[in-house]
C-alpha positions in Angstrom: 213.3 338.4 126.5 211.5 338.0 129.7 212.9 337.6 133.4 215.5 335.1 133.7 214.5 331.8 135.4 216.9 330.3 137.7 216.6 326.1 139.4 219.1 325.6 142.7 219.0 322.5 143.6 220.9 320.8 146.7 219.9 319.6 150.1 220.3 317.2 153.0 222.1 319.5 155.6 222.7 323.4 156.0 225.8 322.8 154.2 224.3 322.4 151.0 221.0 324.3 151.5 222.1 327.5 152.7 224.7 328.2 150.6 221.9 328.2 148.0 219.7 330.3 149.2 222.1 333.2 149.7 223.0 332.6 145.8 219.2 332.9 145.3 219.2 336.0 147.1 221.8 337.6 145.9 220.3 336.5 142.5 217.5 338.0 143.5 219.4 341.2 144.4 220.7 341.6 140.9 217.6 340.4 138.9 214.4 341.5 141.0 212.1 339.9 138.4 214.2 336.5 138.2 212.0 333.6 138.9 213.1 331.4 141.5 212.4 327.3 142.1 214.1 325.2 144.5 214.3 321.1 143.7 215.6 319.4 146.6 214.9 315.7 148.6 211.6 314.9 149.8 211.7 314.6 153.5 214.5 316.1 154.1 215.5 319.2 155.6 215.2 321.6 152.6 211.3 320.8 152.3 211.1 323.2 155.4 214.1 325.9 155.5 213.6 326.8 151.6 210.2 328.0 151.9 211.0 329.6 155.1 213.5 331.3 153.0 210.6 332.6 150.7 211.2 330.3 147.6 209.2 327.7 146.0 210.8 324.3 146.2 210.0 320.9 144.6 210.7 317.5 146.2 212.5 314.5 144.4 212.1 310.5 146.1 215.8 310.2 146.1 218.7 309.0 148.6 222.1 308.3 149.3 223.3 304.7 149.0 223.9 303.1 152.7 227.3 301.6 153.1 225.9 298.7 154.5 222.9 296.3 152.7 219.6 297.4 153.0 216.3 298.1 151.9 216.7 301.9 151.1 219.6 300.5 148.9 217.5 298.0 147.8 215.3 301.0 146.2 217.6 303.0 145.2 217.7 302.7 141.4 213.9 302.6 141.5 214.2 305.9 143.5 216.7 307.0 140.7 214.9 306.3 138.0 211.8 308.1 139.5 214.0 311.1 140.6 215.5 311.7 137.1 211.5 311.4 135.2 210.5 313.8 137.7 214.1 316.3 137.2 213.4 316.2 133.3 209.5 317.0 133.9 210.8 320.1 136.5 213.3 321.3 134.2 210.7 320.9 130.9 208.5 323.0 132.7 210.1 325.9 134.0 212.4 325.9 131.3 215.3 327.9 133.6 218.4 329.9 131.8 221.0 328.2 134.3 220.7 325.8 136.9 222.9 325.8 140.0 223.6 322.3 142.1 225.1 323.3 145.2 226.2 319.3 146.6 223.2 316.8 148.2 221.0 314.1 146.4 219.1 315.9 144.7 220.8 318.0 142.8 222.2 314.7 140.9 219.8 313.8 139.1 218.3 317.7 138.4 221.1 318.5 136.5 222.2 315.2 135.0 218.7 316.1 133.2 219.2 320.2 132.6 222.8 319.1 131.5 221.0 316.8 128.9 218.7 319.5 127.7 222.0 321.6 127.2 220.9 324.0 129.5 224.1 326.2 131.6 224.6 324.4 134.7 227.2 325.8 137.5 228.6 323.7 140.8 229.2 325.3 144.1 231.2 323.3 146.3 231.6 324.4 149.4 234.6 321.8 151.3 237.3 321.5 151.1 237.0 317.2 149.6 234.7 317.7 147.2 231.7 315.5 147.8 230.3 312.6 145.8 227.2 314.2 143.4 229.5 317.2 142.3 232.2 315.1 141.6 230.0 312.6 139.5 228.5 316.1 137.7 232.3 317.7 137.1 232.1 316.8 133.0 228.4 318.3 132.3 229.2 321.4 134.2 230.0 325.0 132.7 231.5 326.0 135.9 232.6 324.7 139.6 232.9 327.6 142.1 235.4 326.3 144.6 235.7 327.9 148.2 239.5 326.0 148.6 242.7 326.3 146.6 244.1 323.0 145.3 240.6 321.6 144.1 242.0 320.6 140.6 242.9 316.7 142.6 238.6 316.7 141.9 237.6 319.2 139.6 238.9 319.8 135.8 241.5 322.8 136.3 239.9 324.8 133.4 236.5 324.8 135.2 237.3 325.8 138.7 236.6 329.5 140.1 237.7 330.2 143.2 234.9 332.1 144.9 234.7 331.6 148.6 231.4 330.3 149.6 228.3 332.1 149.9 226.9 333.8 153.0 223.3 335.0 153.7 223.5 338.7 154.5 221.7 338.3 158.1 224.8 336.8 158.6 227.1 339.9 157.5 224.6 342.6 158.6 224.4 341.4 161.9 221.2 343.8 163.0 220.5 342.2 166.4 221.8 343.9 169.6 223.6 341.6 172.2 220.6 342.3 174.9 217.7 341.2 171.9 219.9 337.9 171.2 220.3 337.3 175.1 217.2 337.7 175.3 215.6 335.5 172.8 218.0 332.5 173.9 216.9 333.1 177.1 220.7 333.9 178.8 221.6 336.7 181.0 223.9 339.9 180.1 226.4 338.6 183.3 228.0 335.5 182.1 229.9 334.4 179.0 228.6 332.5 176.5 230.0 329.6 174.3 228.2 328.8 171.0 228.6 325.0 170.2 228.2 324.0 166.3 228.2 320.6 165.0 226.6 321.2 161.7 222.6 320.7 160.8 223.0 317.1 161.2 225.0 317.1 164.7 228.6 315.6 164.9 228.5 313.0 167.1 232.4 313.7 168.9 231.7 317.3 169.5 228.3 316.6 171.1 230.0 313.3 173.4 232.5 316.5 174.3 229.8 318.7 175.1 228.1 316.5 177.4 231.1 315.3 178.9 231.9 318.4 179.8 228.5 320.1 180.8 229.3 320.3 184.2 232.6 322.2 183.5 231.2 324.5 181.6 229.0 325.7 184.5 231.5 325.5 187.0 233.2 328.5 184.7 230.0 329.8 184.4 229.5 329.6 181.4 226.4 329.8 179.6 226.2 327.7 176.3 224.1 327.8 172.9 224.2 324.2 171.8 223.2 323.0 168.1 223.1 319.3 168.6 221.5 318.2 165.1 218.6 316.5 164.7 219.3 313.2 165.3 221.0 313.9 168.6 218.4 315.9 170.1 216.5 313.6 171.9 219.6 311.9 173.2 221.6 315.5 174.8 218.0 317.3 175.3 218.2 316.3 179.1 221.1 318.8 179.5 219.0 321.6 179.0 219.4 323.6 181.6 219.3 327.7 182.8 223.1 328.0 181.6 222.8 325.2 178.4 220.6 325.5 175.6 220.2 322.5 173.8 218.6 322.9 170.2 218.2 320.5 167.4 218.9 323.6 164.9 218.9 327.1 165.4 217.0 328.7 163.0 218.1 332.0 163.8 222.3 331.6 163.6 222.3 335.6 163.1 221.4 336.2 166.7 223.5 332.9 167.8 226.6 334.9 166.7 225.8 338.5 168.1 225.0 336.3 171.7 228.3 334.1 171.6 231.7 335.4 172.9 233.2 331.8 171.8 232.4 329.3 168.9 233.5 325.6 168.9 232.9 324.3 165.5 233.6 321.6 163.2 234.9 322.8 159.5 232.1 324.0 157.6 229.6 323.8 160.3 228.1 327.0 160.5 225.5 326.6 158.0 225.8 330.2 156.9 
């Protein structure tokens, strides 16, 4: 038999993507000549951080459902429908051994479709509320690696596997000195810093904290490596300052770690 052939499919936020991309590379690790492809949302954030990762990924026109009425839900089952005739040409294709959703919109319909084709499928979920796509994928599954006890309220009893959730080994082989990670945020060796983490997508409480309390901060003198998100960037970015680094994402958390002396985060906002 050839090399094994692997699909990991899950986007929207760090959350989802970066927990699947350290099971690719530790994948990898095992299996050296184990093909690799990525299926994740068009447009969103995985288009960009998986092939800065170094694997191939392929896009799917899917989205959530809005709570409210409106046009993107308007499209959804025509996005749906698309989304699932593109999974089952992916999956035709590359023919994978296993296929691995890891939470996000894409990952629905990619292995509703490898599920069909009775090809081994495995969850990773990586809260502790299990979120909406997993929980709709529970039945087709093989497995559903769980990083919380007590998951069996969402998740069949005889499928969980407690596993913890994956992190990407820059983040346990922390190689960067202190100096090289002041250095590339642009802080000094004299103060303190505080590392501020609301998740690739921003949480909006922490950052009204944040900005409520800039002024604080630098009265302690405090220095401060913010990750704002995205969608707050444009609204915090005047706080930028010679003590406050305001950054939509940082794509280098490895150094953000060595750098801080505190972290304020929200539960699974680390995007390791």
């Amino acid at each position: 038999m050839g090399s094994y052939k692997f699909i990991l499919s899950g986007g929207g936020t760090g959350g989802h993507i970066y927990p699947a991309i350290a099971i690719a590379n530790e994948l990898k690790r095992r299996y050296p000549d184990a093909e690799f492809l990525f299926v994740g949302a068009k447009d969103r954030m995985e288009m960009e951080k998986v092939p800065q990762a170094g694997y191939k990924i392929e896009g799917l026109w899917i989205t959530g459902i809005q709570r409210k009425l409106t046009l993107k839900n308007l499209l959804f089952p025509i996005k749906l429908i698309s989304s699932l005739m593109r999974a089952n040409s992916i999956v035709s294709k590359f023919k994978p051994h296993a296929v691995i959703g890891t939470g996000g919109f894409a990952s629905g319909p990619l292995l509703k479709m490898a599920t069909t084709k009775g090809i081994p499928c495995v969850l990773q979920e990586q809260n502790s509320f299990a979120g909406i796509t997993n929980k709709l994928l529970k039945d087709k599954v093989e497995k559903i690696c769980v990083a919380y006890e007590g998951m069996e309220k969402f998740f069949p009893k005889d499928k969980i596997v407690l596993t913890g959730n994956p992190v990407r080994s820059d983040l346990v082989e922390l190689k960067a000195t202190k100096e090289e990670a002041l250095d590339y945020f642009e802080l000094t060796t004299n103060k303190k810093v505080l590392l501020v983490l609301g998740g690739s997508l921003g949480a909006r409480r922490i950052n009204q904290l944040v900005a409520d309390h800039s002024a604080y901060f630098e009265d302690l003198g405090l220095q401060v490596i913010w990750q704002c998100g995205k969608g707050y960037y444009n609204t915090y970015k005047t706080h930028q300052s010679a003590n406050i680094k305001v950054h939509a994402f940082l794509n280098s958390m490895d150094k953000a770690y060595v750098a801080a002396d505190f972290i304020i985060s929200r539960a699974g906002a680390g995007a390791v």
